[in-house]
BANUNU-418963 format. One line per field, with one value per residue: x, y, z of N, C-alpha, C, O in turn; residue in three letters. Coordinates in steps of 0.2 Angstrom, whole numbers, always signed. Example, Ala and Ser with C-alpha at 12.3 -4.5 7.8 and 13.67 -1.06 7.14 Angstrom:
2
n_c1 [+66_+64];
n_c2 [-28_-11];
n_c3 [+39_+35];
ca_c1 [+62_+68];
ca_c2 [-22_-5];
ca_c3 [+39_+36];
c_c1 [+66_+64];
c_c2 [-16_+0];
c_c3 [+39_+39];
o_c1 [+71_+67];
o_c2 [-17_+6];
o_c3 [+42_+40];
residuo [ALA_SER];
This chain:
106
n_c1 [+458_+444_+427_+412_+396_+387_+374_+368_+364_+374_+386_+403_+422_+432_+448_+466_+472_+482_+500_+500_+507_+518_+522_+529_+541_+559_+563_+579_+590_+595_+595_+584_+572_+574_+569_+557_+549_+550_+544_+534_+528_+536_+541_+550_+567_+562_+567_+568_+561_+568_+580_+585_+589_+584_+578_+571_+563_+550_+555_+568_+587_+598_+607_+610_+600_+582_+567_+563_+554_+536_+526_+513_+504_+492_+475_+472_+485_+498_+501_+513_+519_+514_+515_+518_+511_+494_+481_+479_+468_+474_+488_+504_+507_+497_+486_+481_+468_+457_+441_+434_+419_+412_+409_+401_+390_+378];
n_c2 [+315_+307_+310_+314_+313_+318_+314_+331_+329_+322_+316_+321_+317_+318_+311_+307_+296_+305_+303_+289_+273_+273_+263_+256_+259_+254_+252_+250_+256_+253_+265_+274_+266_+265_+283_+283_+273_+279_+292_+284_+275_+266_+251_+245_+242_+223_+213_+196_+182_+170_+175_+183_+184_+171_+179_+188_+183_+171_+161_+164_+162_+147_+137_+138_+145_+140_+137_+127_+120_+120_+128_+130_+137_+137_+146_+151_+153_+163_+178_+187_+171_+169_+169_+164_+152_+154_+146_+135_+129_+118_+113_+109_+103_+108_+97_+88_+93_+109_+100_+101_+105_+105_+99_+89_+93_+93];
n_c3 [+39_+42_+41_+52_+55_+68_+79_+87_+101_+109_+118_+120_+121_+109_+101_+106_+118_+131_+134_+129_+126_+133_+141_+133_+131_+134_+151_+155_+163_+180_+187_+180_+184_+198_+202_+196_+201_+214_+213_+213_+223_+236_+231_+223_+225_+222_+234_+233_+246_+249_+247_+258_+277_+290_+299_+293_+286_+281_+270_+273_+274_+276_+266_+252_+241_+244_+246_+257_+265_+262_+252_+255_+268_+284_+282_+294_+302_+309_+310_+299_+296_+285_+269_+252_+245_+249_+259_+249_+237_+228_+224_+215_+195_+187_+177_+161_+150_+143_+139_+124_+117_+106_+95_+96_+92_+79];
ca_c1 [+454_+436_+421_+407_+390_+387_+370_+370_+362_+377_+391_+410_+428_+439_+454_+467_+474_+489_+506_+499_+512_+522_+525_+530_+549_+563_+566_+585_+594_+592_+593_+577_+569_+574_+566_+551_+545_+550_+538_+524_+527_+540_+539_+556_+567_+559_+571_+566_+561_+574_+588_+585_+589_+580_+576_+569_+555_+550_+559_+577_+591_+600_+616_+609_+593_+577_+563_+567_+546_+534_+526_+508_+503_+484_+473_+472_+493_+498_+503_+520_+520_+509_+518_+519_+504_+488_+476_+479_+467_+477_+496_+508_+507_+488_+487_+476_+468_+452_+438_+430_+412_+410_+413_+394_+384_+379];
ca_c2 [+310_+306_+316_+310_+317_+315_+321_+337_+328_+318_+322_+315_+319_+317_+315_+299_+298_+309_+295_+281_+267_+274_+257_+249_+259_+249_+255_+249_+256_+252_+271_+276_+264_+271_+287_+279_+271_+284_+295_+282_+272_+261_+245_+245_+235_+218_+206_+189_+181_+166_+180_+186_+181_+167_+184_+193_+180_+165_+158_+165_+155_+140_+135_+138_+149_+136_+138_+121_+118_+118_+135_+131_+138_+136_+151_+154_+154_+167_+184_+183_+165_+171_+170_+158_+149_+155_+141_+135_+124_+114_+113_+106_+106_+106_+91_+88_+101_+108_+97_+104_+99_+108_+90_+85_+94_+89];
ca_c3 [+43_+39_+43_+56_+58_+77_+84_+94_+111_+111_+123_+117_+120_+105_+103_+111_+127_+132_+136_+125_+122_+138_+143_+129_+130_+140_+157_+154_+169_+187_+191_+179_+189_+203_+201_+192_+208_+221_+211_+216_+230_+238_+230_+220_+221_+226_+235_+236_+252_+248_+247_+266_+284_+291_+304_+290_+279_+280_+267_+271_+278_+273_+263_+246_+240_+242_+253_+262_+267_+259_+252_+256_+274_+283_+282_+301_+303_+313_+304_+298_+294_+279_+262_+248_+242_+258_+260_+242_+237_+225_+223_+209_+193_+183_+171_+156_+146_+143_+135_+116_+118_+100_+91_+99_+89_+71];
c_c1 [+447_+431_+416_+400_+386_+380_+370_+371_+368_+383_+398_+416_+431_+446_+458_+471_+481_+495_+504_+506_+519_+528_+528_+540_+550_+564_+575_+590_+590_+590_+586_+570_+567_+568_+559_+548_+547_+547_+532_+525_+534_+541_+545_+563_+567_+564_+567_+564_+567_+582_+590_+589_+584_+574_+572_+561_+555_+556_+567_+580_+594_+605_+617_+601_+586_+575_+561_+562_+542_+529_+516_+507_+496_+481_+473_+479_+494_+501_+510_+523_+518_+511_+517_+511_+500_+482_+476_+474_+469_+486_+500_+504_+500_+489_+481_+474_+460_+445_+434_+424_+410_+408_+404_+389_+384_+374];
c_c2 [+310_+310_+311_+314_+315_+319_+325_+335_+325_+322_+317_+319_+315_+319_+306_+303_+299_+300_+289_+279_+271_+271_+253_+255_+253_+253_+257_+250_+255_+260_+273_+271_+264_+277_+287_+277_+275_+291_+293_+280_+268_+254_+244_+246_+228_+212_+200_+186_+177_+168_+182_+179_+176_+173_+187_+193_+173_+158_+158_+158_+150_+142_+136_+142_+144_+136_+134_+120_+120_+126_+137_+132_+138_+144_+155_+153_+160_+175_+182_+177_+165_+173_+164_+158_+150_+152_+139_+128_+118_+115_+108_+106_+104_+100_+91_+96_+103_+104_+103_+101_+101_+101_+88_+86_+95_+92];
c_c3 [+40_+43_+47_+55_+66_+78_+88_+100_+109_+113_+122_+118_+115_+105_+105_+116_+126_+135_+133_+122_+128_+140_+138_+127_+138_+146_+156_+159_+175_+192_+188_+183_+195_+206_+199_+199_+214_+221_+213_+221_+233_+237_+225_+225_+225_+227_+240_+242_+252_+248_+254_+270_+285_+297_+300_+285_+284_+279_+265_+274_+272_+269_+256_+246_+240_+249_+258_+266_+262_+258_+253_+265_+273_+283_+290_+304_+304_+308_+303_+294_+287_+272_+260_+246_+250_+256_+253_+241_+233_+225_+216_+202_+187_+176_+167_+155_+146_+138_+129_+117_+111_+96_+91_+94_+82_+68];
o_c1 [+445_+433_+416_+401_+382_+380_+372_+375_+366_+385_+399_+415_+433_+449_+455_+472_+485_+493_+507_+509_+524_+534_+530_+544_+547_+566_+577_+595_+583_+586_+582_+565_+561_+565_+556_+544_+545_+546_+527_+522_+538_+541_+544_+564_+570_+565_+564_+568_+572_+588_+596_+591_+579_+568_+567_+557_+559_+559_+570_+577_+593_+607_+622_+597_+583_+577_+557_+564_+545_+528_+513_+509_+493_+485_+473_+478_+490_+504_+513_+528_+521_+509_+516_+507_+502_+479_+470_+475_+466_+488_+497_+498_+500_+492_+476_+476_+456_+445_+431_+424_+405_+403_+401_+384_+389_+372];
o_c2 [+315_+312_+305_+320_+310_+325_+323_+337_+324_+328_+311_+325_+309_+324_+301_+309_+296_+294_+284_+281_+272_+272_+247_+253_+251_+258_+262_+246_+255_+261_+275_+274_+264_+276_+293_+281_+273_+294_+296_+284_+269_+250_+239_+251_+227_+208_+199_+189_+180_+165_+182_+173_+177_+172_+189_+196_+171_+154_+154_+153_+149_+148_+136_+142_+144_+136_+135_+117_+121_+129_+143_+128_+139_+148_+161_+152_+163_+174_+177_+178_+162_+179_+159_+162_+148_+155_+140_+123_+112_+121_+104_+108_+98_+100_+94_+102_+99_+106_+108_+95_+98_+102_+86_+83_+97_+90];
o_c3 [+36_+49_+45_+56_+67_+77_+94_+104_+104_+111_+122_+117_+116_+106_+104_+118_+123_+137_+135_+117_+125_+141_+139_+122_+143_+145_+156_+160_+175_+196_+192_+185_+197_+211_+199_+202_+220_+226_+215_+225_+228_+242_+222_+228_+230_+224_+245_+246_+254_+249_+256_+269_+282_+298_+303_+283_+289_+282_+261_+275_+266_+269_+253_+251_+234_+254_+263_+271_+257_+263_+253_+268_+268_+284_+291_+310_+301_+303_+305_+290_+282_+270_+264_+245_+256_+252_+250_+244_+234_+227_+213_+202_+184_+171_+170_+157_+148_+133_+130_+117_+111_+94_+86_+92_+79_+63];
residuo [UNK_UNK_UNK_UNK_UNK_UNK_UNK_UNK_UNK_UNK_UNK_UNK_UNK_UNK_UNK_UNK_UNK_UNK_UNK_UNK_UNK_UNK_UNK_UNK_UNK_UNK_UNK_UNK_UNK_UNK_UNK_UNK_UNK_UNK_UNK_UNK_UNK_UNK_UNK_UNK_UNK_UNK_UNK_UNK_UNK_UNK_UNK_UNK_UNK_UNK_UNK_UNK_UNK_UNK_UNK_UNK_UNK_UNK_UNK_UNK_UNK_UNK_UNK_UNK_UNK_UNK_UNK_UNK_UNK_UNK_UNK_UNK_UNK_UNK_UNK_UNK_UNK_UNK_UNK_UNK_UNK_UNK_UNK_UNK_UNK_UNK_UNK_UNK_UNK_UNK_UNK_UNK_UNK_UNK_UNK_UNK_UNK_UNK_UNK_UNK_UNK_UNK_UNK_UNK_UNK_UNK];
C-alpha cells in the first residue's frame, strides 16, 4: 500500500469496517431468514393486510385479494383504521416531469 504522512495531533482509526459487503450475499432460504430476524426483532415474515381476515386488517376479506376502498384514510381516523396512504396529500399516479431551467442561461 502506499505511505501517508499524517500529523501527530491527528487522531484516526485505520483500517475498513469489520462485515463490509454482508448484505450483498443472498439470503436464499426461508429458514436463514428465520433465524436472521429472530436474532433482531419480530418483523419476519410480513403478511399482507389483503391476505388476512376482514377481523384481522383493514384490508382483509373478500372473494379475491384487493383492498375494496379506497387506501387513503383521514389523519384523525380512529386507531386501527390507520393503514394505507394517512392523510396523503396527493394520490394516483405523478405526471410530467421535472423542468431543466439550464437551457436559460447564455
Amino acid at each position: 500500500g502506499a505511505k501517508k504522512v499524517i500529523p501527530s495531533a491527528n487522531r484516526a482509526m485505520v483500517g475498513i469496517v469489520a462485515g463490509g459487503g454482508r448484505i450483498d450475499k443472498p439470503v436464499l432460504k426461508a429458514g436463514r431468514a428465520y433465524f436472521k430476524y429472530k436474532a433482531k426483532r419480530n418483523c419476519w415474515p410480513k403478511v399482507r393486510g389483503v391476505a388476512m381476515n376482514p377481523v384481522e386488517h383493514p384490508h382483509g376479506g373478500g372473494n379475491h385479494q384487493h383492498i375494496g376502498k379506497a387506501s387513503t384514510v383521514k389523519r384523525g381516523t380512529s386507531a386501527g383504521r390507520k393503514v394505507g396512504l394517512i392523510a396523503a396529500r396527493r394520490t394516483g399516479r405523478i405526471r410530467g416531469g421535472k423542468k431543466d431551467n439550464t437551457k436559460g442561461d447564455d
